[in-house]
C-alpha positions in Angstrom: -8.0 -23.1 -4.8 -7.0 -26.3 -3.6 -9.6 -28.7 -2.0 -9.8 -28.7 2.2 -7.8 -31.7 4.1 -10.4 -33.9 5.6 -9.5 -32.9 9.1 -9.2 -28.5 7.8 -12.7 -27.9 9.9 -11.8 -29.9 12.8 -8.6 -28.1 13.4 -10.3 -24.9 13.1 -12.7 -25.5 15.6 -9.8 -27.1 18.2 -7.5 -23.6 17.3 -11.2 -21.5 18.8 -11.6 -23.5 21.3 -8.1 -22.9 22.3 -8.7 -18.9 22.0 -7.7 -18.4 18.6 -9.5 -16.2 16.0 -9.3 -17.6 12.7 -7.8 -14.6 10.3 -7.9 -16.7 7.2 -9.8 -19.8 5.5 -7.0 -20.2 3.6 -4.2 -17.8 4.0 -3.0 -17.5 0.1 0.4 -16.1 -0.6 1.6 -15.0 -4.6 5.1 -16.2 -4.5 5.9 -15.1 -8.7 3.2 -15.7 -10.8 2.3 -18.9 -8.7 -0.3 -19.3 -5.8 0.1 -20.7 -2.7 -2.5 -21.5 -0.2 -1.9 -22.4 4.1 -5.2 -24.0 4.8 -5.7 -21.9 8.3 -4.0 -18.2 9.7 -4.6 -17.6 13.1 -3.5 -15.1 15.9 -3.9 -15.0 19.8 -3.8 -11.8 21.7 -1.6 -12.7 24.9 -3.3 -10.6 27.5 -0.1 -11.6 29.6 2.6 -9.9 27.4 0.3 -7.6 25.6 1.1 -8.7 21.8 -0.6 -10.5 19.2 0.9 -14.4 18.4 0.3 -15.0 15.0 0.5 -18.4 12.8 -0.4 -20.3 9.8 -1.6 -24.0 10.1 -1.3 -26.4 7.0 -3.4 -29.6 7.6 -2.4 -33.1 7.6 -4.3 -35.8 7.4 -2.2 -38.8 6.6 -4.9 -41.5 4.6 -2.7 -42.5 2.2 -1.1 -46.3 1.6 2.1 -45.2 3.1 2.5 -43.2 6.2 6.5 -42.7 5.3 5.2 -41.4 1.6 2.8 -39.3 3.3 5.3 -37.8 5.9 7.9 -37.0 2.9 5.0 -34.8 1.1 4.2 -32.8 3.8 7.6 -32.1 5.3 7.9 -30.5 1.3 5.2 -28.7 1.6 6.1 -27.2 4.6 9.4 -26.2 4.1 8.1 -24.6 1.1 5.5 -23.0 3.0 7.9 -21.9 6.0 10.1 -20.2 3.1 7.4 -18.0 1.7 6.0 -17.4 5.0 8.9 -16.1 6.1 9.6 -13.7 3.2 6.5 -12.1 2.8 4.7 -12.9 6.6 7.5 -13.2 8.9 5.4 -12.1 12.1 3.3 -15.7 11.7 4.8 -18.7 12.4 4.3 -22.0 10.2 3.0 -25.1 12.1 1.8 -28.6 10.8 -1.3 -29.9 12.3 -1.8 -33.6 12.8 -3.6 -36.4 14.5 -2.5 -37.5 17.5 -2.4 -41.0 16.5 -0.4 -40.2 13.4 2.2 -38.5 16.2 2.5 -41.5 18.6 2.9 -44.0 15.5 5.7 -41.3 13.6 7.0 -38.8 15.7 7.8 -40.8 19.1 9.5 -43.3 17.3 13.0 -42.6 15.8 12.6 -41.5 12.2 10.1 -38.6 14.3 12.7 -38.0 16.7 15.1 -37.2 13.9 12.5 -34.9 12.5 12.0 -32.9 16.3 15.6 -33.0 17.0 16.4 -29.2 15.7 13.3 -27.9 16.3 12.8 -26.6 12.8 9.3 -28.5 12.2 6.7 -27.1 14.5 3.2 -29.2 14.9 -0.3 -28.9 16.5 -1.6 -32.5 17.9 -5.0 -32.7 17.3 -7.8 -34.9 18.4 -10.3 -35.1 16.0 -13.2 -36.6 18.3 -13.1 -34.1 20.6 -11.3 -31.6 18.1 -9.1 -30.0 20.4 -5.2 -29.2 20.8 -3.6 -31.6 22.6 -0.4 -30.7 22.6 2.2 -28.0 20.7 5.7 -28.7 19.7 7.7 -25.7 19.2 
């Protein structure tokens, strides 16, 4: 099993403390003969509509030299993620979960907006002082 991103428990507390019971620490998939692990799965019973939201979270924390470097790996790793997902979970839906600083200095400047554009990348915001959702992009 891989090792936890620096910010895995800090996202878990922020998705309980935004109603959500953790169903998986991490959610591992067989895709073949190879394994793949989501760091978090999640689901949300929507008293409102009366059925269950459920997702899968992978973790991003962004410390290496280059942010751009960064931002190529885990837009691979979640499009192979969102592939398996799909296939063999298709009720949970894939989001990427990262610091809100790392959103204001990518994802509101252009090469973000490219990213947001088709609305095929979904992502948590997190602040990790007070580790809590501060904002979902579906």
């Amino acid at each position: 099993m891989p090792a936890k991103d620096i910010y895995h428990d800090t996202v878990k507390n922020a998705l309980i403390k935004d109603g959500w019971t953790i169903t998986n620490d991490p959610l591992s998939l067989k895709i073949g003969k190879k394994d793949i692990y989501i760091d978090l799965a999640a689901e949300k019973l929507l008293v409102a509509e009366k059925q269950g939201q459920k997702i899968a979270v992978e973790v991003k924390s962004f410390v290496g030299s280059s942010e751009i470097e960064d931002l190529k790996n885990a837009l691979g790793q979640y499009i192979l993620y969102d592939k398996i997902l799909k296939r063999q979970l298709s009720e949970r839906l894939l989001y990427l979960a990262i610091r809100s600083a790392i959103f204001n200095r990518l994802f509101t400047k252009e090469i973000g907006q490219i990213l947001l554009e088709d609305n095929t990348l979904k992502i948590i915001v997190f602040d990790p002082e007070e580790e809590v959702i501060v904002k979902w992009i579906n």
